[in-house]
N, C-alpha and C positions, 0 to 999 in steps of 0.2 A: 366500491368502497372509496369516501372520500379521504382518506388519511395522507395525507402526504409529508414532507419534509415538515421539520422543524418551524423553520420561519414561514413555509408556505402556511403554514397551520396558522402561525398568528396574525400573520397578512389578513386571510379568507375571514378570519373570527371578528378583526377591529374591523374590516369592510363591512361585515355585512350586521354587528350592534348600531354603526352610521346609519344606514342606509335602513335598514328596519323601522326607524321611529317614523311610528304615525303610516305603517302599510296597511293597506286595504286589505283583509284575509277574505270578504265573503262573495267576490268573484269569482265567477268559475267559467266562463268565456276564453276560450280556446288565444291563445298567445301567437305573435307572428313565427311564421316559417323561418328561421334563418341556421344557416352552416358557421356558426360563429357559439361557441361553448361562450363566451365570456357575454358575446350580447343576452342570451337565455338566460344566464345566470345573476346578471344584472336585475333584466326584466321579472324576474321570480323573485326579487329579494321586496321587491312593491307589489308584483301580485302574488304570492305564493301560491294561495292557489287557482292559478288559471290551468286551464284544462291545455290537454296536449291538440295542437293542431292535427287535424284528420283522424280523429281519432274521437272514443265512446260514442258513436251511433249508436245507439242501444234501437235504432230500427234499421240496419244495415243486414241485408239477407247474403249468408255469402254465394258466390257463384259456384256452377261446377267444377272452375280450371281453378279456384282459391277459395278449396270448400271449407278450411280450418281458420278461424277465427285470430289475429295475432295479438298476443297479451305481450305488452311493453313494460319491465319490471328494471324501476331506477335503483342506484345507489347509493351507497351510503351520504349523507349529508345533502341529498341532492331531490328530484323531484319529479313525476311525470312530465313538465313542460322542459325546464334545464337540461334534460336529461334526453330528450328525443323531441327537441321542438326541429332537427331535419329529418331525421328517420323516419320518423312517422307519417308526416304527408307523403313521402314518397310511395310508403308502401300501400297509402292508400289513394293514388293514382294507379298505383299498379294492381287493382282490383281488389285488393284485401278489405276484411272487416278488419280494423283495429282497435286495441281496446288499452287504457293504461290508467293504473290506479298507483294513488298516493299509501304510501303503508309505513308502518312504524312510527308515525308521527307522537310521541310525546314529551313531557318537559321534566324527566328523571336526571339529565345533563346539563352542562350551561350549554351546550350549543344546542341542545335539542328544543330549547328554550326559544330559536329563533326559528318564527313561523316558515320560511323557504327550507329549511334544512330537517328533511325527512327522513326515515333511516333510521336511527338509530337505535330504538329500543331491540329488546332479546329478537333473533335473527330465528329459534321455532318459532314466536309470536305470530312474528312477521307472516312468517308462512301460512298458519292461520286464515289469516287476513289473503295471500294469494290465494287459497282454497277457495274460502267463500268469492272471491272475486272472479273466478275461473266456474266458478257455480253457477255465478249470475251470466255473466258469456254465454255459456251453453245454454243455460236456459233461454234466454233472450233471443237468441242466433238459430236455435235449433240443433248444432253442432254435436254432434257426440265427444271430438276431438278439439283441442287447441295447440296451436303450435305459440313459444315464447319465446323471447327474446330477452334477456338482460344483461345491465351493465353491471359488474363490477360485483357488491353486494349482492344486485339482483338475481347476476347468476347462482351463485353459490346459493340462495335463500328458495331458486325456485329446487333445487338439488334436494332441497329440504323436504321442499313440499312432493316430489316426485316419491321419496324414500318414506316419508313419516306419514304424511298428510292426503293418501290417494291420488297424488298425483302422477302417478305411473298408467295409469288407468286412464287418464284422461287428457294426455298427451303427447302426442305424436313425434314433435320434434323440439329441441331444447338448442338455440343458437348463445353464445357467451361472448362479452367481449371483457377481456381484459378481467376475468371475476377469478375472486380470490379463495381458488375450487380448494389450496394445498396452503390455505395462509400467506400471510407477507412477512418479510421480513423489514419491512417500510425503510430499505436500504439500510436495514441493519440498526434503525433505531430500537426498532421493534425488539430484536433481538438483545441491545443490550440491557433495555427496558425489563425484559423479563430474568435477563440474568443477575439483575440488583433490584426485583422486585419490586418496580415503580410501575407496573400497568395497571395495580387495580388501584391507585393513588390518581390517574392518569381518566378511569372512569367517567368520575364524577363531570367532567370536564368533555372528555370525547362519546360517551356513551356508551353500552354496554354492547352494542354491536362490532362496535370500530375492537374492543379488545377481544372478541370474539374472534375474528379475521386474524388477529397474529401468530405466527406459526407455533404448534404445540400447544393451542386452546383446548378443553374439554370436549366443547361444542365441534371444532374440527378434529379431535379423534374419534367422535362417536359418529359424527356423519361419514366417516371417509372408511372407519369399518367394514370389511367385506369387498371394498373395492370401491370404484369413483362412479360408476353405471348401475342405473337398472334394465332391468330385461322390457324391451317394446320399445324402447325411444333410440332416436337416433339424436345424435350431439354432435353441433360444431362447436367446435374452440378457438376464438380468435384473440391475437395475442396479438402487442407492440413492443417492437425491440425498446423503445423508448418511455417504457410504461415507469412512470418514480413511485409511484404505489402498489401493484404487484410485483413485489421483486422477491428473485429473480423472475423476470418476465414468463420463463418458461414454465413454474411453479404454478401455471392458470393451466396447463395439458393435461386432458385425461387421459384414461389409457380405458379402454373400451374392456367391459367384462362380457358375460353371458347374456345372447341375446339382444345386444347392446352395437351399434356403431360410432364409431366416435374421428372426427375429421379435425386435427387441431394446425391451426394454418397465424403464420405471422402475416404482418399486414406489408412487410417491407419484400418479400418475396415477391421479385418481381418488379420492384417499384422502392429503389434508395433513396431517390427525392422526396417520400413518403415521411415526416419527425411526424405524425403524431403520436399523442403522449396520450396518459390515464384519463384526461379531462376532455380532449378533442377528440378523441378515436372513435365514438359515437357520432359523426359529425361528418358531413360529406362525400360526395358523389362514390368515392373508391370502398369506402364500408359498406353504403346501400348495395354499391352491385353485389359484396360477395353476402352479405345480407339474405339480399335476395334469390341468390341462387342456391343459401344453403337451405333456405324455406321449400324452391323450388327447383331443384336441380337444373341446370341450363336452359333457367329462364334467361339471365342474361349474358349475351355473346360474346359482350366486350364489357370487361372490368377496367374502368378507365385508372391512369395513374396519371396523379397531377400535385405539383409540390402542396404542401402543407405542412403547417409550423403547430409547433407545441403549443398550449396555451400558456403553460410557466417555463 
């Protein structure tokens, strides 16, 4: 979920009306590699849509040791490329077929209105949309199974599709970072927001996902009904003490039901040099490895820790 603070909000909105006039929408040519949230998101506001580096071979066969397929699911306001232009190559160096598609793109909002900022329409839609997405995977891949990954929105939206949409049946393991499984309270705007009845005023403006995501939405009582798991998937949950959009930070932890495994791990354990925030946590060496291990249980041996700064 892209929501953040007040002035972060109107910062992101006048930057990116500038920078939009006169973008290129009909590339779709894979975007450079970089560990840098602010460079991809830059580079996405000219190309929106450029494809995610290492990522939709739609003829990548997977192998035996990385037989499930990985589906990259972005966040709110954000995009396949912005969103996992480092993740992605990595984990397609590390043998994976990777796969990551653009969803919710319409222009019901003003912000939804600028071609890089994806997201935002109804979060079942959305899901919809990962369904048939995750269709095409398998089919293409041969896969029975897929394992996903998302940020923010993403995650909570594939939660959807696990629960509503078939997707219990057809995936094996669900990794999160930072996704807003229990709402935000977007450091408490959110919350006052709702207590003088300014969120559905606030819509038109942020989209009907971003007010979906606030704590005590309709949409999050009915998915959260019966418990946060379904039965066959196993779930990581990865969190940042420094998150300004899922807050309280801890508000993104499942708690594992029937059938169900669930691993929820902060990013600073272990590593206090470690600021990043809702925007960068996606982003560099110390998330791939645990990433990658939660795809692959000790595939990797050493989870490096090495400072890194917030983006805002």
């Amino acid at each position: 979920m892209r929501i953040s603070i007040t002035r972060t909000l109107g910062t992101v909105a006048t930057a990116a009306v500038c920078l939009t006039a006169g973008v290129t929408t009909a590339s779709a040519a894979p975007g450079p590699a970089t560990d840098s949230f602010a460079a991809a998101f830059g580079y996405s506001l000219f190309v929106p849509n450029a494809d995610t580096p290492g990522a939709n071979d739609w003829s990548c066969d997977p192998s035996s040791s990385r037989p499930r397929p990985v589906v990259l699911v972005h966040g709110t306001w954000e995009n396949r490329y912005d969103n996992w232009a480092s993740l992605s190559p990595r984990l397609k160096s590390d043998g994976y077929c990777v796969f990551a598609l653009n969803y919710g793109d319409d222009a019901n909002s003003a912000l939804g209105l600028l071609p890089s900022l994806k997201g935002t329409s109804d979060i079942a839609e959305s899901a919809e949309e990962l369904a048939a997405f995750v269709d095409d995977v398998r089919a293409a891949t041969g896969a029975d199974e897929v394992d996903i990954v998302g940020h923010s929105q993403g995650g909570l939206m594939a939660r959807q599709y696990l629960k509503f949409e078939g997707g219990a049946s057809e995936v094996n393991r669900l990794v999160t970072l930072g996704a807003t499984h229990h709402g935000t309270t977007l450091s408490g705007i959110g919350t006052l927001g709702a207590t003088f009845g300014l969120l559905g005023a606030a819509e038109p403006f942020l989209g009907e996902a971003a007010i979906q995501q606030v704590v005590g939405s309709d949409f999050l009582a009915t998915l959260n009904a019966g418990g946060d798991t379904v039965p066959g998937v196993d779930y990581t949950v990865i969190a940042t003490k420094y998150d300004e959009v899922t807050t309280p930070y801890q508000s993104t932890f499942l708690t594992a039901g029937p059938g169900a495994t669930v691993q929820n791990i902060t990013i600073q354990t272990g590593c206090p040099i470690d600021f990043s925030d809702h925007l960068s946590m996606s982003f560099g060496p110390r998330i791939s490895a645990i990433v990658r291990n939660a795809l692959k249980p000790g595939s990797v041996t050493w989870v490096p820790c090495l400072p890194k700064a917030p983006v805002l």
